[in-house]
N, CA, C and O of each residue as an XYZ file, in Angstrom:
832
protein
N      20.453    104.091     85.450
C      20.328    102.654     85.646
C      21.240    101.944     84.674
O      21.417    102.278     83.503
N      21.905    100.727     85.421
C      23.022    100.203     84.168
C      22.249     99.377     83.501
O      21.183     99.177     84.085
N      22.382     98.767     82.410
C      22.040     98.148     81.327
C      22.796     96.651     81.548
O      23.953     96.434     81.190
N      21.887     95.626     82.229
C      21.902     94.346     82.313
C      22.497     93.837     80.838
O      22.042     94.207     79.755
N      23.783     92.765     81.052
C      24.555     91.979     80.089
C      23.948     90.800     80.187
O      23.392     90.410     81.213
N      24.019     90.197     79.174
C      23.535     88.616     79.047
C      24.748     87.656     78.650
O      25.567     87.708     77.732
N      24.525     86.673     79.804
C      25.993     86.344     79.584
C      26.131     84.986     78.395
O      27.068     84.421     77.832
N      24.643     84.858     78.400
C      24.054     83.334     76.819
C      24.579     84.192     75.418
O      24.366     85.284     74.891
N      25.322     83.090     75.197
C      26.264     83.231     73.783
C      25.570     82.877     72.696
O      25.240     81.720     72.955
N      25.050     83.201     71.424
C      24.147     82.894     70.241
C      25.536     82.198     69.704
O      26.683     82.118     70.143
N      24.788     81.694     68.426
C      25.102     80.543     68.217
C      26.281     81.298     66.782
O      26.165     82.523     66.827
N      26.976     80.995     65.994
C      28.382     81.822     65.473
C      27.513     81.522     64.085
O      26.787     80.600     63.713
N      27.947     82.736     63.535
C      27.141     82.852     61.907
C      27.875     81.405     60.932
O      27.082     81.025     60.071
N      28.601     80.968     60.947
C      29.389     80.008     60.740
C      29.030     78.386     60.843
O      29.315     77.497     60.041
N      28.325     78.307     62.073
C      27.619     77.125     62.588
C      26.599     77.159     62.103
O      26.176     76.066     61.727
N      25.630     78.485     61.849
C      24.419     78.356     61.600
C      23.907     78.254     59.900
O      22.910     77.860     59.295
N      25.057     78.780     59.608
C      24.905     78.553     57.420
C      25.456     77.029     57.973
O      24.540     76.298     57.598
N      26.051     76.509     58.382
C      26.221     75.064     57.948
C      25.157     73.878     58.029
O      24.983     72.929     57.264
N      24.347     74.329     59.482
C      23.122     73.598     59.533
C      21.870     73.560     58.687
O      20.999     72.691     58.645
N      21.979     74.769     57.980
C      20.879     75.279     56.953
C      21.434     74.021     56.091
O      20.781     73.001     55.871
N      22.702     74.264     55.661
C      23.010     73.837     54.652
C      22.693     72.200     54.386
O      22.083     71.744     53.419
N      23.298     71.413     55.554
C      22.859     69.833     55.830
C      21.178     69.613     56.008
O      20.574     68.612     55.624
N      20.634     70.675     56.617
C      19.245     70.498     56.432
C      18.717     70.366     55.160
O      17.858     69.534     54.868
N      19.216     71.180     54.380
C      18.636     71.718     53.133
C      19.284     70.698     51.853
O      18.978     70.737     50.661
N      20.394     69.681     52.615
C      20.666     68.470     51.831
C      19.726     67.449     51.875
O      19.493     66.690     50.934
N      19.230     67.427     52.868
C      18.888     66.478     53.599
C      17.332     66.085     53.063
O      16.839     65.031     52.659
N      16.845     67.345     53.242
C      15.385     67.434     52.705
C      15.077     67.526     51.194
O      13.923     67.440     50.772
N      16.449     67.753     50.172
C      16.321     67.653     48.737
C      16.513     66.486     48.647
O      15.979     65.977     47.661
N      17.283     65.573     49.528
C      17.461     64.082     49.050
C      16.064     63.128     49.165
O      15.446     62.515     48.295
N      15.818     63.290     50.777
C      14.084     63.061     51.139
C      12.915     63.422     49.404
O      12.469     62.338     49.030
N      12.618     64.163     48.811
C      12.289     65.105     48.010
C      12.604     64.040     47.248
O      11.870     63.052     47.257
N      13.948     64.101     46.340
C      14.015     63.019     45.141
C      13.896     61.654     45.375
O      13.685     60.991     44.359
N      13.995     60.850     46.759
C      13.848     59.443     46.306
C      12.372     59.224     46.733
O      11.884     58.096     46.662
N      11.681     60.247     47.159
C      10.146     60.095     47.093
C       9.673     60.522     45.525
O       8.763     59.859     45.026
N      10.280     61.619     44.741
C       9.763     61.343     43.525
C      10.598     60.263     42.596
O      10.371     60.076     41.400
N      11.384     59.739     43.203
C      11.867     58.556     42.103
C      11.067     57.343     42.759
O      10.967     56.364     42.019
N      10.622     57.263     43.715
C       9.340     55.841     44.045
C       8.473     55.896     43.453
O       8.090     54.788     43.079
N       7.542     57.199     42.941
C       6.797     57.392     42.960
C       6.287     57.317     41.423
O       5.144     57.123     41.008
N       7.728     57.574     40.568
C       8.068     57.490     39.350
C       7.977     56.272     38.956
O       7.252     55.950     38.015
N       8.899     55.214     39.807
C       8.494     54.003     39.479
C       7.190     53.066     39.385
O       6.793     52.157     38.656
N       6.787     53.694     40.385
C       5.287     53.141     40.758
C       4.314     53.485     39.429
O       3.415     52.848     38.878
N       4.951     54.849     39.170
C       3.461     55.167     38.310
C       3.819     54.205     36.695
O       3.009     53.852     35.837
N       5.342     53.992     36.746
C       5.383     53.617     35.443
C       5.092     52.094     35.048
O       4.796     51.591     33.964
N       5.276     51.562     36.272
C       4.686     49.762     36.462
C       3.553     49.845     35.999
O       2.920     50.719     36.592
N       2.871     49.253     35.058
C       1.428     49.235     34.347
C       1.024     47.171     34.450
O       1.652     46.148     34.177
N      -0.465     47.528     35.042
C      -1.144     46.220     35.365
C      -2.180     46.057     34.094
O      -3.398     46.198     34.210
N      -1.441     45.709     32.746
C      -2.636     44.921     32.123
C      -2.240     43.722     31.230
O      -1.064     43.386     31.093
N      -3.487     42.964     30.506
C      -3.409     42.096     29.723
C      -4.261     41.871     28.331
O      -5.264     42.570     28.468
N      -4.307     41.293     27.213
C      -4.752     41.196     26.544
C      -5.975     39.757     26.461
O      -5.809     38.942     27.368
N      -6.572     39.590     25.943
C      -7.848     38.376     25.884
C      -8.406     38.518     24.529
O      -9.156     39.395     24.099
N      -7.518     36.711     23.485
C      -7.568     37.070     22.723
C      -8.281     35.652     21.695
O      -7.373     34.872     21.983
N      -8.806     35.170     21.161
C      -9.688     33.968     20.583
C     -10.684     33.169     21.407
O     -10.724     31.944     21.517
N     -11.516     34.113     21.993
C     -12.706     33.677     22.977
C     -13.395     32.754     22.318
O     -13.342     32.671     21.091
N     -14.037     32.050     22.983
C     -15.089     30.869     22.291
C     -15.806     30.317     23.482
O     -15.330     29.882     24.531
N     -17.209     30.438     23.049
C     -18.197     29.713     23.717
C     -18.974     29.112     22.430
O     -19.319     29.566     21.339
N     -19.134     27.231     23.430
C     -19.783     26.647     22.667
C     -20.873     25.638     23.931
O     -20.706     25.325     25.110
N     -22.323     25.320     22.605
C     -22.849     25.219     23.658
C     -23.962     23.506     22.916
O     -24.538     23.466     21.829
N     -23.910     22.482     23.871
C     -24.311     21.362     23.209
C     -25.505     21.936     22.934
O     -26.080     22.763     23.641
N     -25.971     21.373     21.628
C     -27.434     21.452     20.896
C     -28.418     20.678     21.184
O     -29.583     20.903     20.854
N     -27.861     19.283     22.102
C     -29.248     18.572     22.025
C     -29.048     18.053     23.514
O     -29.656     16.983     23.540
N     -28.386     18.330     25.008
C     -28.053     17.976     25.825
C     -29.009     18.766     26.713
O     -28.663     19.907     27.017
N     -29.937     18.388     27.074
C     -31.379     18.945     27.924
C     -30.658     20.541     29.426
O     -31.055     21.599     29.914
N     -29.379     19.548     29.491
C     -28.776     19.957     31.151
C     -28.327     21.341     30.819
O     -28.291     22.095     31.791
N     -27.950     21.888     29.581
C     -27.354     23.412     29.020
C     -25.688     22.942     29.417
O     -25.034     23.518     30.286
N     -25.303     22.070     28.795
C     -24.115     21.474     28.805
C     -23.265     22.807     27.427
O     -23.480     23.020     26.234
N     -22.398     23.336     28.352
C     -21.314     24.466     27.669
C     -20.164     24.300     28.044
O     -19.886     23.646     29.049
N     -19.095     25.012     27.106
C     -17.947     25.618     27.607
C     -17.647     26.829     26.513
O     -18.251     27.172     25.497
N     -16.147     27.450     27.328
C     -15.782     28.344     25.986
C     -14.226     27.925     26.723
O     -13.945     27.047     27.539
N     -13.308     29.057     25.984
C     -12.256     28.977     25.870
C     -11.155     30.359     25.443
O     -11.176     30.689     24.258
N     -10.504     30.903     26.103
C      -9.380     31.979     25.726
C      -8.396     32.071     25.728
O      -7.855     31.228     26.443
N      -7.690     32.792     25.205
C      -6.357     33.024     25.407
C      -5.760     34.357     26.012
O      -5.853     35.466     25.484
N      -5.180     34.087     27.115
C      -4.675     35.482     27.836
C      -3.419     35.479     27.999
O      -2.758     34.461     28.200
N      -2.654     37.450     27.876
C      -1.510     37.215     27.833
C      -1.094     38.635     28.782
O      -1.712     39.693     28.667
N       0.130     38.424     29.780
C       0.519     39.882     30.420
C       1.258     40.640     29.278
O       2.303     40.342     28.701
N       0.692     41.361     29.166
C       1.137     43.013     28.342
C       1.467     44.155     29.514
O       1.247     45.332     29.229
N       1.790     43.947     30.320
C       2.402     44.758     31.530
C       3.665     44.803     32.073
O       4.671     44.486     31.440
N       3.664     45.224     33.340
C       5.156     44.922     33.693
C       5.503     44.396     35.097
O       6.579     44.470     35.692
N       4.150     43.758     35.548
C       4.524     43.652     36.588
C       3.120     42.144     37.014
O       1.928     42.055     36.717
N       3.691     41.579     37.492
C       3.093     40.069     37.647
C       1.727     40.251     37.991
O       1.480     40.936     38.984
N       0.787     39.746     37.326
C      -0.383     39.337     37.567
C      -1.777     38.414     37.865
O      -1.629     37.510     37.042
N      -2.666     38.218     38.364
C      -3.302     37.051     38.207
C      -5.049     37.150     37.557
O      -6.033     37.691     38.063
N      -4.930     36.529     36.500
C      -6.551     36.230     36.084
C      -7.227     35.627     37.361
O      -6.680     34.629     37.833
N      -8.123     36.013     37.853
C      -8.893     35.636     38.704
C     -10.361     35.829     38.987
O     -11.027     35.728     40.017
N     -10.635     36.127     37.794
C     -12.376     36.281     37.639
C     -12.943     35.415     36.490
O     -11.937     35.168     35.825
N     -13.667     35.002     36.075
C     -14.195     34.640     34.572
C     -15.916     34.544     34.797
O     -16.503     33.593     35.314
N     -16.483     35.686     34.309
C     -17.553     35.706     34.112
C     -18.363     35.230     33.348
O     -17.830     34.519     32.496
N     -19.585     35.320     33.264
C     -20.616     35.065     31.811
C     -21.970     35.139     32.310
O     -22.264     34.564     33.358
N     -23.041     35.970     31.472
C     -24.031     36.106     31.853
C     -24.365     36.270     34.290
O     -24.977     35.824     35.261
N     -23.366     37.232     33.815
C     -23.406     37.345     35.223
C     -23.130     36.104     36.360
O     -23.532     36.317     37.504
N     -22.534     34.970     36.100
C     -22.309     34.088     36.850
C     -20.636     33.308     36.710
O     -20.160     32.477     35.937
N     -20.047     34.159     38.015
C     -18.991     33.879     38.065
C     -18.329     32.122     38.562
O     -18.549     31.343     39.489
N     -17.392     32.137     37.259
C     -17.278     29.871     37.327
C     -15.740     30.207     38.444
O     -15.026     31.173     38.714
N     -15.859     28.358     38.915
C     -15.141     28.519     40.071
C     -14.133     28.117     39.429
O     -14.372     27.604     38.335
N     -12.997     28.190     39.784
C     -11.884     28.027     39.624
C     -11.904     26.441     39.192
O     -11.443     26.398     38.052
N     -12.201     25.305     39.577
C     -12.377     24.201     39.546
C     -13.023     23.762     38.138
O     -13.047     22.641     37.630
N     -13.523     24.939     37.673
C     -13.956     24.846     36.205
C     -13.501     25.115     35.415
O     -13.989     24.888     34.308
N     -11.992     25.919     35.618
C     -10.824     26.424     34.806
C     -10.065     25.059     34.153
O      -9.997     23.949     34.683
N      -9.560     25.440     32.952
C      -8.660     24.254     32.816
C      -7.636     25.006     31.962
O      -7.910     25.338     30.809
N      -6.067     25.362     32.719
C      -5.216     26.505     32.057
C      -4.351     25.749     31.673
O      -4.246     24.729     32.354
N      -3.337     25.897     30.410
C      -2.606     25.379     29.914
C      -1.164     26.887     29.861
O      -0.915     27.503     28.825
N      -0.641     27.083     30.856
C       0.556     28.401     30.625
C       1.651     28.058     30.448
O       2.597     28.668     30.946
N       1.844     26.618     29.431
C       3.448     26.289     29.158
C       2.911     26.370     27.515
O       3.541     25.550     26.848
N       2.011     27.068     26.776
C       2.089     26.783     25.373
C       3.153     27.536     24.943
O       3.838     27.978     25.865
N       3.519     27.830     23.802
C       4.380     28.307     23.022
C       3.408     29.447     21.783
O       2.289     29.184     21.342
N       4.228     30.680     21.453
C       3.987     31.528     20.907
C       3.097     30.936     19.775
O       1.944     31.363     19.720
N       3.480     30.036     18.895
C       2.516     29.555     17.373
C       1.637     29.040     18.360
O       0.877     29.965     18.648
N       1.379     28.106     18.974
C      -0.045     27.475     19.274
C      -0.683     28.410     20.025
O      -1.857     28.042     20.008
N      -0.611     29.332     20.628
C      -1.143     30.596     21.382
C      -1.518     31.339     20.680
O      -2.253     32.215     21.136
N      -1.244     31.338     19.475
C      -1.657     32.521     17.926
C      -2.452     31.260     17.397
O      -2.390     31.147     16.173
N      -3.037     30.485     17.917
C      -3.712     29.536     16.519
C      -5.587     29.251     17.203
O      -5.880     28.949     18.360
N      -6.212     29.398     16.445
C      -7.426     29.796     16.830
C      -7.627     28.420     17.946
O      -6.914     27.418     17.991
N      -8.874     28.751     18.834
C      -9.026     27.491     20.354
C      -9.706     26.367     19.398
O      -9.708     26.880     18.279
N     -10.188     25.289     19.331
C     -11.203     24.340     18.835
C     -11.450     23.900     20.114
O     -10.989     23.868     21.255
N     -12.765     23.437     19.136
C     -13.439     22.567     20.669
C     -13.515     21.203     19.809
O     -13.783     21.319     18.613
N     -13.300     19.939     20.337
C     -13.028     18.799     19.280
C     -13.988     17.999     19.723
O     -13.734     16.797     19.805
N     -15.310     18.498     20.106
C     -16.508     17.114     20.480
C     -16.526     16.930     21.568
O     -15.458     17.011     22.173
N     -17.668     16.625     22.241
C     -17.946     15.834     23.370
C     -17.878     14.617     23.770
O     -18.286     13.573     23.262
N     -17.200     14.888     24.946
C     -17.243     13.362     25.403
C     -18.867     12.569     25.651
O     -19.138     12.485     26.849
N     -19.677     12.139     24.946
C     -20.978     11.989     25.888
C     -22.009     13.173     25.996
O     -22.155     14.022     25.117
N     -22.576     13.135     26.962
C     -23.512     14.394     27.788
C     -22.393     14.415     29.331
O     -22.890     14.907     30.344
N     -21.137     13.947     29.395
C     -20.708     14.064     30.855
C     -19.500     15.073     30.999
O     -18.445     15.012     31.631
N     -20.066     16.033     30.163
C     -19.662     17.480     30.424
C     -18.210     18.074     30.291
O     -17.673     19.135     30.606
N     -17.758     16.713     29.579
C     -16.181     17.393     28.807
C     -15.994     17.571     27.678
O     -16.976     17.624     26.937
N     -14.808     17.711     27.198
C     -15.038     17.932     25.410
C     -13.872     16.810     25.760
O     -13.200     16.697     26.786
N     -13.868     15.815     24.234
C     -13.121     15.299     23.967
C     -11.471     15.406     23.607
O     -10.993     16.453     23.169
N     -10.760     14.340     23.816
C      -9.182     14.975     23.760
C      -9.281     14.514     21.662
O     -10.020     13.920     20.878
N      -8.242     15.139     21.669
C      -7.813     15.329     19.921
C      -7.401     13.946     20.038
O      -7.163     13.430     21.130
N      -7.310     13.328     18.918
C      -5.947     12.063     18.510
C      -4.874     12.791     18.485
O      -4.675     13.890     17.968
N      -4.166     12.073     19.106
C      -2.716     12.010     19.451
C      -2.535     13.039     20.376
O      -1.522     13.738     20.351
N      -3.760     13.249     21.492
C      -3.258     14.236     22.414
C      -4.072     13.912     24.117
O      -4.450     14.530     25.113
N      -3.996     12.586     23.594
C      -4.342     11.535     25.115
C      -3.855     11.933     26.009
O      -2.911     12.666     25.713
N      -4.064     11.793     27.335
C      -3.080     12.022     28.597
C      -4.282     11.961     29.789
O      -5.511     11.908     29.735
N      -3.578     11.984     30.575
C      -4.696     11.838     32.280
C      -4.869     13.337     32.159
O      -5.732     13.701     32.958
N      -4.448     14.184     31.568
C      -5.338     15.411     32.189
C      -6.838     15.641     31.536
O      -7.214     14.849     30.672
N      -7.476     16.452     31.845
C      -8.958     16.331     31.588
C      -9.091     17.101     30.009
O      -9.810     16.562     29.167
N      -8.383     18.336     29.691
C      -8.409     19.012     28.200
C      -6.894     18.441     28.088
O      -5.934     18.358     28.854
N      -7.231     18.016     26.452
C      -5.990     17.441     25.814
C      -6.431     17.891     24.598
O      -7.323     17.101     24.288
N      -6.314     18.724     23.716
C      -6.647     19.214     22.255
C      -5.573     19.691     21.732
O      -4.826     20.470     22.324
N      -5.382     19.230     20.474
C      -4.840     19.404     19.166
C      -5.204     21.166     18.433
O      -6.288     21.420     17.907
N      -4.476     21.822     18.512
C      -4.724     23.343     18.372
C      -4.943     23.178     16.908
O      -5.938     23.701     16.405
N      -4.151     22.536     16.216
C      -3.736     22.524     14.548
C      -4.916     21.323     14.074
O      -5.743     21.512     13.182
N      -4.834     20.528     14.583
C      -5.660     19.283     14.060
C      -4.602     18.429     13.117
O      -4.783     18.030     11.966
N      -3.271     18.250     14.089
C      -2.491     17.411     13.358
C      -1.708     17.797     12.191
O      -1.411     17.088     11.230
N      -1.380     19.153     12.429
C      -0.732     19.778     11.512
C       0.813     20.303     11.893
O       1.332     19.758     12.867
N       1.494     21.217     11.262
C       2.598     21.392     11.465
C       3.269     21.478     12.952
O       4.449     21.586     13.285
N       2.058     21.388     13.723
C       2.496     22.227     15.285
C       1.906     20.743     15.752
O       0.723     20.452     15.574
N       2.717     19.975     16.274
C       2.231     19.195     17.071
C       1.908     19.079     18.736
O       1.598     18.096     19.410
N       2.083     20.299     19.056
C       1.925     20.675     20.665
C       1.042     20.397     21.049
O       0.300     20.187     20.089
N       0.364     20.166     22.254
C      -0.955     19.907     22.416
C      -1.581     20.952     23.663
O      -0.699     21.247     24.469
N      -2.586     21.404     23.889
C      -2.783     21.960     24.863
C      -3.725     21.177     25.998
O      -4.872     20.824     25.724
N      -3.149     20.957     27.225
C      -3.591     20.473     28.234
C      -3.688     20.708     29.452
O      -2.766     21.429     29.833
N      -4.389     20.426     30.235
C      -4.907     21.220     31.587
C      -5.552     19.820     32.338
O      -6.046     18.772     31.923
N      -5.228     20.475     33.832
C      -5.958     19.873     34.944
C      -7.031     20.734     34.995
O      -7.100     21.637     34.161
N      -8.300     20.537     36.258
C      -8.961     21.491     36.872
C      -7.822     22.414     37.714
O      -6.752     22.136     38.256
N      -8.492     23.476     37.566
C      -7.632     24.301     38.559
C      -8.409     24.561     39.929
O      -9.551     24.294     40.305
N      -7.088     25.326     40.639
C      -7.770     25.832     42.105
C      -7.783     27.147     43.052
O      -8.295     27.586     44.082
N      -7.093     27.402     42.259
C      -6.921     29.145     42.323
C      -6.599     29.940     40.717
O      -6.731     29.442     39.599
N      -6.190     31.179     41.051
C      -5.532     32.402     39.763
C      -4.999     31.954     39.431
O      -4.604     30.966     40.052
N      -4.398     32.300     37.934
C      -3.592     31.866     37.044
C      -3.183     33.293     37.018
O      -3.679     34.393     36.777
N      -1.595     32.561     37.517
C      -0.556     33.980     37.569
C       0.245     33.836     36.428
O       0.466     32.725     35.945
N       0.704     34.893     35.953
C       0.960     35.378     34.670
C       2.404     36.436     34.563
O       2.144     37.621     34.350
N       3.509     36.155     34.664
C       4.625     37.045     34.328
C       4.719     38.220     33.263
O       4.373     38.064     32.092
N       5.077     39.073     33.629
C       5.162     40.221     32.041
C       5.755     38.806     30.869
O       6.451     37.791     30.857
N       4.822     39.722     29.944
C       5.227     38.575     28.968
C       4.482     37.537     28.401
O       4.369     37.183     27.228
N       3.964     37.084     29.498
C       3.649     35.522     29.374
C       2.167     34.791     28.831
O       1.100     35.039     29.392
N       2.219     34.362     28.292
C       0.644     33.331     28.276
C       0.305     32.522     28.510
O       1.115     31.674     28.883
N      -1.195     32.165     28.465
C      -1.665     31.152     28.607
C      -3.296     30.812     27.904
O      -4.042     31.730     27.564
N      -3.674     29.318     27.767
C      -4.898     29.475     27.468
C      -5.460     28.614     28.142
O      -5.017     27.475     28.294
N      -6.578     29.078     28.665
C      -7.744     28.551     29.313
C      -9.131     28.138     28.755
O      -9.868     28.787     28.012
N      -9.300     26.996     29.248
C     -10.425     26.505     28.974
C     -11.386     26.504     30.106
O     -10.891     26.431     31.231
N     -12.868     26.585     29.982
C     -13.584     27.016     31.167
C     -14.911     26.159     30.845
O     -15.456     26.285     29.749
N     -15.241     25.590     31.483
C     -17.184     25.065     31.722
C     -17.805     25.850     32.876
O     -17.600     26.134     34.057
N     -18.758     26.062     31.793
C     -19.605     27.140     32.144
C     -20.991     25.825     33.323
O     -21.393     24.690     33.067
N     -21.169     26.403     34.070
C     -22.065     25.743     34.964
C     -23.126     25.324     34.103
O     -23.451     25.930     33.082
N     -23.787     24.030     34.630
C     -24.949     23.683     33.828
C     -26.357     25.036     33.795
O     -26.688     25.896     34.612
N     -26.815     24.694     32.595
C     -28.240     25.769     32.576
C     -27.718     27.184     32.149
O     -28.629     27.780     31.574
N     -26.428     28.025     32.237
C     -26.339     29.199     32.191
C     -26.537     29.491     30.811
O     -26.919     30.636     30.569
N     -26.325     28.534     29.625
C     -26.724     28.733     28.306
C     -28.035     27.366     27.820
O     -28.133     26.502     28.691
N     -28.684     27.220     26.946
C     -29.207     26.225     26.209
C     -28.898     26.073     25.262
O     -27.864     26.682     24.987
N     -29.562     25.140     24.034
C     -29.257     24.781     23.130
C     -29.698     26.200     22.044
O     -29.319     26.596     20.942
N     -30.773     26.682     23.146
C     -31.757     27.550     22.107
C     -30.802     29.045     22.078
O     -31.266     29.915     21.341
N     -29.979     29.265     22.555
C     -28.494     30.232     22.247
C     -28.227     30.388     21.205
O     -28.406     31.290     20.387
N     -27.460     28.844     21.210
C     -26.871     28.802     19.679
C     -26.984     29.918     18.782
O     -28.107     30.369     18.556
N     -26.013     30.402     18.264
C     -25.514     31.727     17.339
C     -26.463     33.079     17.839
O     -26.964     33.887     17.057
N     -26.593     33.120     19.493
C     -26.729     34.663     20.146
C     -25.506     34.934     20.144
O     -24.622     34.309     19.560
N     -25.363     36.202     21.020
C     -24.167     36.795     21.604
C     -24.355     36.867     22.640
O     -25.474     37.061     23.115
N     -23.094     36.704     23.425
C     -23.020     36.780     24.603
C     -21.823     37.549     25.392
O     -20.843     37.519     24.647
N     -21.544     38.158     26.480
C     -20.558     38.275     26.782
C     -19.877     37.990     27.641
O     -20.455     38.037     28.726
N     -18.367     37.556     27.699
C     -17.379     36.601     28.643
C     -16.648     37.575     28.643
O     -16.186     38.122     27.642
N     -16.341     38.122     30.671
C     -15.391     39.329     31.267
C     -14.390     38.254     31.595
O     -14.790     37.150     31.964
N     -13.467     38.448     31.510
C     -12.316     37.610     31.933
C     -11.314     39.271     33.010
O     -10.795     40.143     32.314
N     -11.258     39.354     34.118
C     -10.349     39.809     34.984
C      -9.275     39.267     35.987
O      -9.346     38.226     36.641
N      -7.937     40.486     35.964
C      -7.562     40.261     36.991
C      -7.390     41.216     37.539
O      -6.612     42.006     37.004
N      -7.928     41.548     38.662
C      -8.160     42.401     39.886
C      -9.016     43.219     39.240
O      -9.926     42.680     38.609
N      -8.917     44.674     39.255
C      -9.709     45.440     38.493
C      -9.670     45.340     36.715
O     -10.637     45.382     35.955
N      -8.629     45.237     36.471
C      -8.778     45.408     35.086
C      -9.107     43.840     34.431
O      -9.005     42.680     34.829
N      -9.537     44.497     33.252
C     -10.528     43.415     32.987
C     -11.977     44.620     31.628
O     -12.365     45.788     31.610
N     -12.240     43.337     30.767
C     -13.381     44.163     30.440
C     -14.166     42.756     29.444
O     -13.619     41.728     29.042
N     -15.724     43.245     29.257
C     -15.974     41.817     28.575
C     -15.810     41.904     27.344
O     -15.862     43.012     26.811
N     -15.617     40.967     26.743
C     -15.788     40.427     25.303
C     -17.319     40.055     24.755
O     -18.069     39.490     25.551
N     -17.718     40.309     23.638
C     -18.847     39.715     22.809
C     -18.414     38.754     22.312
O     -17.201     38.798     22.103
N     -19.096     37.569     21.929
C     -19.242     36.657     21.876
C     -20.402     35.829     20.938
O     -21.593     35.758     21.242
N     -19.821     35.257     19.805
C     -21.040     34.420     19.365
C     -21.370     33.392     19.289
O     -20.831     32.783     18.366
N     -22.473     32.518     20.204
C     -22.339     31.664     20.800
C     -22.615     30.032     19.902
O     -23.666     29.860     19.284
N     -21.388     28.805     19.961
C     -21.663     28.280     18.694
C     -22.241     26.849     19.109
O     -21.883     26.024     19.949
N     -22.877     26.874     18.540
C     -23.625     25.346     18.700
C     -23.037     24.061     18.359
O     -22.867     23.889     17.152
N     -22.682     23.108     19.141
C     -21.886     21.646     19.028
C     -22.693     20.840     19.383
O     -23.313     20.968     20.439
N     -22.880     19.647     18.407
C     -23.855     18.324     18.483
C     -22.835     17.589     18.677
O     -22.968     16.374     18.821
């Protein structure tokens, strides 16, 4: 019996190392710019620092008339937003924020004051010489070398934050969440954005 020829031609040893070869480019390149994304990704870091907290709380105002006050700054590398502010488990609305993120490095290093109440109608008073239509107007120094002032509207959303950058916020705490009868407890104020975040202790100071 004769022995059937096949007349299908395989493919030339020549053609076939070359396709290995472009494959085998192809899939090391795939390979490194998935571990160079991946590199980048991991090295972008989401945090911030929270740093001269203060809660103060009127002493003789029946309603639990409070606020406090911080300073936050991105220590990361990649843009972020404060968007939580806790206390005693009751998260304040945004509308109770009052952020000031154009201060400057010395008044951002200089401890918060609270300069008096306006009344019992639930603001703190502006400093001398730091008048203006916005609602917080305070004197960081008390008229000292730094004449900057820190001031804020209510806010209405996050306070976004560039690597780098700061800001300080002032916050009223809803009526009732503290009393007078606080005064010098501890307490603690979580300030987050997104997950990270952790609370602060707090000792809580009494203002007549």
């Amino acid at each position: 019996m004769k022995t059937k020829l096949s007349k299908n031609r395989a493919l030339s040893t020549v053609l076939t190392t070359v396709i290995i070869l472009v494959a085998s480019v192809v899939l090391g390149s795939g390979v490194v710019l998935y571990g160079a994304s991946l590199f980048q990704g991991g090295t972008q870091q989401e945090s911030f620092s929270v740093s001269n907290v203060k809660v103060w709380v009127h002493t003789t105002d029946t309603n639990g008339l409070s606020w406090g006050a911080a300073g936050v700054r991105n220590t990361g590398d990649k843009v972020m937003s404060i968007d939580k502010i806790r206390i005693r488990g009751t998260d304040l609305p945004f509308s109770q924020w009052y952020t000031d993120a154009t201060v400057t490095t010395p008044v951002f290093q200089l401890a918060l004051n609270h300069t008096g109440w306006s009344g019992v109608a639930g603001k703190i008073s502006a400093s001398a010489g730091c008048s203006g239509t916005t609602t917080i107007n305070i004197d960081p120094d008390s008229g000292g070398s730094i004449t900057e002032c820190i001031q804020a509207n209510a806010g209405n959303g996050p306070v976004s934050l560039t690597p780098g950058s700061s800001a300080v916020i002032y916050f009223k705490l809803t009526n009732g969440t503290l009393s007078s009868l606080d005064s010098g407890l501890n307490t603690s104020v979580s300030i987050f954005a997104g997950q990270a975040g952790a609370p602060q202790s707090v000792t809580i100071q009494g203002k007549s």
